[in-house]
N, C-alpha and C positions, 0 to 999 in steps of 0.2 A: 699396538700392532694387532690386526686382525688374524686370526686363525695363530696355529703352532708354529715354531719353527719351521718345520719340515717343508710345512705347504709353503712358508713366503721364501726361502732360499735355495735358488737355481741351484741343481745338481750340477758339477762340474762338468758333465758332457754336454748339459745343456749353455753353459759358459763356450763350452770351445764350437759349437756349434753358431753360435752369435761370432764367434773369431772370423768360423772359415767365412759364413755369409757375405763379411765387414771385408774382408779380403781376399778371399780368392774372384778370378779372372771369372767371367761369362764366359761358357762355352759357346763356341759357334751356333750360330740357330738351324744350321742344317746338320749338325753333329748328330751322329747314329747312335744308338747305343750300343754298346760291345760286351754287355753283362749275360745276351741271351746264348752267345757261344760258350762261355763260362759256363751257366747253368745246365747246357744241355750235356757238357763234360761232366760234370760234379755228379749228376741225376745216373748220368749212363754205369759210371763208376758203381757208385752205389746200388746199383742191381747186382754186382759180383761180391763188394766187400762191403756186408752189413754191418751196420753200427759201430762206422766211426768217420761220420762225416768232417769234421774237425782234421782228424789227421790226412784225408785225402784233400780235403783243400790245401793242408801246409805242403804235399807234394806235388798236386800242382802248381802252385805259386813257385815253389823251387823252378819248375819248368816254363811259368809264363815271364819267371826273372831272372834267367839266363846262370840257375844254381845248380846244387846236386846235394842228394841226400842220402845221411846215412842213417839205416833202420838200426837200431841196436833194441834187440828183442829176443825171446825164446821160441825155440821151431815153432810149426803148428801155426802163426798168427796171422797167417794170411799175406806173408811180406813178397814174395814171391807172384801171388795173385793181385795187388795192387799194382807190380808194375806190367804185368801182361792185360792188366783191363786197361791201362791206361796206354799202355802203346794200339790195343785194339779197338779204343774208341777215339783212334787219330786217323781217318782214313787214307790209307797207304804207308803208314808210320809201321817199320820194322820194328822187331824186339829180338834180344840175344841175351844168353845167360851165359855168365863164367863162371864155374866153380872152383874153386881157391882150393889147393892143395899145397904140400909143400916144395913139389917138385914141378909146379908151373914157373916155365918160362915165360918173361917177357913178352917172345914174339909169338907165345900162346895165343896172347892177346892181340899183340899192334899189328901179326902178321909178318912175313917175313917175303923175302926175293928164294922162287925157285930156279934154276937155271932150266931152259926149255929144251931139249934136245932136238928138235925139231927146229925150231928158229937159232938155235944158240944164241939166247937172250936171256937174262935174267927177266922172270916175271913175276910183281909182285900177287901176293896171294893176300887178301886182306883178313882182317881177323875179326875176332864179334866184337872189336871197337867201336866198329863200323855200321851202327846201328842207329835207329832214334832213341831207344830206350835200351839201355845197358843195364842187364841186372849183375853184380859183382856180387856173389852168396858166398857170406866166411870169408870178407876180404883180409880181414888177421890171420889165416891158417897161409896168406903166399908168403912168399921171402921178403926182404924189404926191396930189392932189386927189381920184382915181378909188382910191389904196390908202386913204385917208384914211375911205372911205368906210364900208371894212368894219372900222373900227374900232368904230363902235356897235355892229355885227352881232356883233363878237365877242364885246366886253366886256357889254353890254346885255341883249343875247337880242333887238334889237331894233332898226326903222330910223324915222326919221322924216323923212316928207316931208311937205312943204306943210304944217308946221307940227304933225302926227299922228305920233305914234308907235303902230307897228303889231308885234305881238307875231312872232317866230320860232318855227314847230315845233319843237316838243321831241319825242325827242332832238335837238340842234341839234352837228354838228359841221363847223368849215371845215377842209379841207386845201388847201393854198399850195403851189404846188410853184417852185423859182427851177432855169434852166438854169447851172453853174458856168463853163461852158467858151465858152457866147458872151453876152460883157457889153456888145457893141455896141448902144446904141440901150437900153439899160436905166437905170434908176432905182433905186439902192439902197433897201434899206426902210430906213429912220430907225429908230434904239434904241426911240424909243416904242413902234414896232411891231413890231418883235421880240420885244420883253419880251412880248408880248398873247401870241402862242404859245407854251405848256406847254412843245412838243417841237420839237425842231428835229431831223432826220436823214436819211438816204439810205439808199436799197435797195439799193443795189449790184449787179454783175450776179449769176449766178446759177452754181454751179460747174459744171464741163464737163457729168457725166452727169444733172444736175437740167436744162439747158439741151438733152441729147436730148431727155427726158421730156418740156416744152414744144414742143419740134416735134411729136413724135410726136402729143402729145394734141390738138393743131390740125388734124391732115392734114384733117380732115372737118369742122371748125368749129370755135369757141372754145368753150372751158369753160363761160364765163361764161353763153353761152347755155342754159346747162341749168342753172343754178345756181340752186335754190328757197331760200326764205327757210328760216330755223332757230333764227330765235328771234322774239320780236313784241316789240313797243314796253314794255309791261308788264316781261317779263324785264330789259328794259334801265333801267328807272326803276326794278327791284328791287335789280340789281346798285347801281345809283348810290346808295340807301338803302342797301346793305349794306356801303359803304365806308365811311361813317359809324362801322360797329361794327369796325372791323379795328383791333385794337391797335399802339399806340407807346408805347413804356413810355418815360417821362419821360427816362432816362437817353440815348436814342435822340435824342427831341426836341430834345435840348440839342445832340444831334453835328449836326444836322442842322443848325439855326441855325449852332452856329461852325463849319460847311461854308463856306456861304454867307459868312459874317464874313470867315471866312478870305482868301476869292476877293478881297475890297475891298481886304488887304494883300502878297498876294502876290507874289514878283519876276515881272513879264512883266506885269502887267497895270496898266489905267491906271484903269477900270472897274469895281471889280466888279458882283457879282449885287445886286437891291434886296429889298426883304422881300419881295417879291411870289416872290421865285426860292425863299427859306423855306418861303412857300404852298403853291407849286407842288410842288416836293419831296416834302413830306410829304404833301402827295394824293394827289400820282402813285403812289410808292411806296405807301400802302395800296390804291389800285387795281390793281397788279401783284403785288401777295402777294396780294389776291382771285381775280386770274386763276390764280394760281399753285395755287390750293385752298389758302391759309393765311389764315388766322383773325390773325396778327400780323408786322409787319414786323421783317424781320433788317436788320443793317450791308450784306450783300450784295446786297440792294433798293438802300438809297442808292448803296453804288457805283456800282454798274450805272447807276444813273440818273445821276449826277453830270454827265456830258458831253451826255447827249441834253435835260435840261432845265435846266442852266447854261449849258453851250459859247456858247451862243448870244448871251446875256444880258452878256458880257465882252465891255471893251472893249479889245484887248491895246495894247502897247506900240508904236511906231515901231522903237525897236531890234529890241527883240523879235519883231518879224513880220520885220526885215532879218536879226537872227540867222536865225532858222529858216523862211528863205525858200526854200531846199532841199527840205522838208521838207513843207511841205503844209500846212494849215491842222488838219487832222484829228491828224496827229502834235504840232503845237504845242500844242492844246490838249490830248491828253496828257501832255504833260510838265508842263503850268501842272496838269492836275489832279495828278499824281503831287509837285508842290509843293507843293498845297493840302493833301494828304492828310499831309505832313509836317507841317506847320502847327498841320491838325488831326486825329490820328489816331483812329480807329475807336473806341467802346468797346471796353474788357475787362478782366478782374480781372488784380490786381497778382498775377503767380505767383510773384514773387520776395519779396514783401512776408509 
């Protein structure tokens, strides 16, 4: 054998690269590309919220795949600012914020019927449901009654009062944000509703000299305030058609489900993921190989995503959270994913066979 190892045996992504080639469909020869609305989303974003491209692509993708996300982070990280750049670089895309207290009603939210004294008619008044972008801040500090609420909104596209179901703008995306560090006076979200968000994740702060470059660019005003739209509603309902056509070549599809499988037998977990986390998975991941400018998903799409739209959806163990209570909630569910991935490992060919 000439040369080492290394140089004569294909890396695994170079294997599944030969996969999709051998497999997937031709595109049309007059097929557009649809990566450059992507791009000019992702670019525009990032002139508001420095360094963390990564986690604004997984919010986008939440919104090019028909999901919703929840931020679980400490103040200060900019959670707030990523979903007002990202409704202001949608042109014509509204944004609304609701702040979760413990005495928010429902129809805080969905909106309610006022009677008109003028017409003597009930007319209804809508609420910040009714938005493109929904920011819900401290959505653990409402009642369960008042999170209950935005359970039609998410799953639906839709609320109903006074007996009417009343449609949501499309693009329609919610972003939830929960405070980790004060649980005083809070209301855990219930599994039902966690499962409803695609992603669960945090921004984390920002490294030293990305965190000058935010002072700096404020001394005279916020970014945000000069931020023009850079893509329109149209780009965004093309992208969501064009994840439709992103390849998963069967052999993928199957890792993916016994992902998911996996998580249900795992040591650490009591929980696992439901088909719905299946779903989710493999949408998510063809919408971030979209953002990414690939036409098909690789193994390194699923990984990635493994924790930002699993983690969530598990419910771990009593010991298991007492084992690696040192450790953080973020570290444990690493290790349950680097279990899983034992469980179930990745595609690739038999190099020994």
């Amino acid at each position: 054998m000439v040369g080492g190892a290394a140089e004569q045996e294909p890396r695994p992504y170079t294997f599944w690269l030969t996969v999709v080639q051998a497999r997937r469909p031709e595109p049309p020869e007059d097929a557009e590309p649809v990566s450059e609305p992507a791009r000019r989303l992702l670019t525009n974003i990032e002139r508001v919220v420095v360094g963390k491209p990564d986690e604004i692509a997984l919010v986008v993708s939440a919104l090019i795949s028909g999901g919703h996300v929840l931020l679980e982070d400490v103040p200060g990280t900019a959670k707030t600012i990523l979903a007002r750049s990202l409704a202001q670089s949608i042109e014509g895309a509204t944004f609304s914020r609701v702040q979760c207290t413990p005495d928010l009603q429902p129809t805080d939210v969905t909106g309610l019927s006022i009677f008109n004294q003028k017409t003597r008619e009930f007319e209804f008044r809508p609420g910040p449901v009714f938005a493109n972008v929904l920011l819900v801040d401290e959505v653990n500090r409402a009642m369960p009654r008042t999170q209950s609420a935005l359970l039609e909104a998410m799953a639906e596209r839709q609320v109903t009062v006074d007996g009417t179901s009343r449609p949501l703008p499309d693009p329609y995306l919610v972003i939830a944000t929960e405070n980790p560090i004060d649980q005083e006076g809070t209301y855990p979200l219930p599994e039902a509703q966690l499962d409803r968000f695609a992603l669960q994740m945090g921004l984390g702060y920002p490294q030293e000299d990305e965190e000058i470059s935010i002072v700096r660019a404020q001394r005279r005003g916020h970014p945000l305030d000069e931020l023009e739209p850079a893509v329109s509603g149209d780009d965004i309902r093309a992208l969501r058609g064009a994840i439709e056509d992103v390849y998963v070549d069967d052999l993928l599809l199957r890792w993916i489900v016994e992902l998911v499988r996996a998580t249900r037998d795992v040591e650490g977990v009591s929980v696992g993921a439901s088909v719905r986390g299946s779903l989710t998975l493999e949408r998510t991941a063809r919408a971030w190989a979209l953002l990414h400018g690939r036409t098909h998903v690789a193994p390194d799409d699923v990984e990635f995503l493994f924790l930002p739209v699993l983690g969530h959806r598990l419910l771990l163990t009593a010991s298991y959270l007492a084992e690696t209570r040192a450790l953080g909630r973020e570290e444990a569910l690493g290790r349950i994913r680097a279990r899983t991935l034992e469980l179930a490992p990745p595609p690739g060919p038999d190099w020994d066979g």
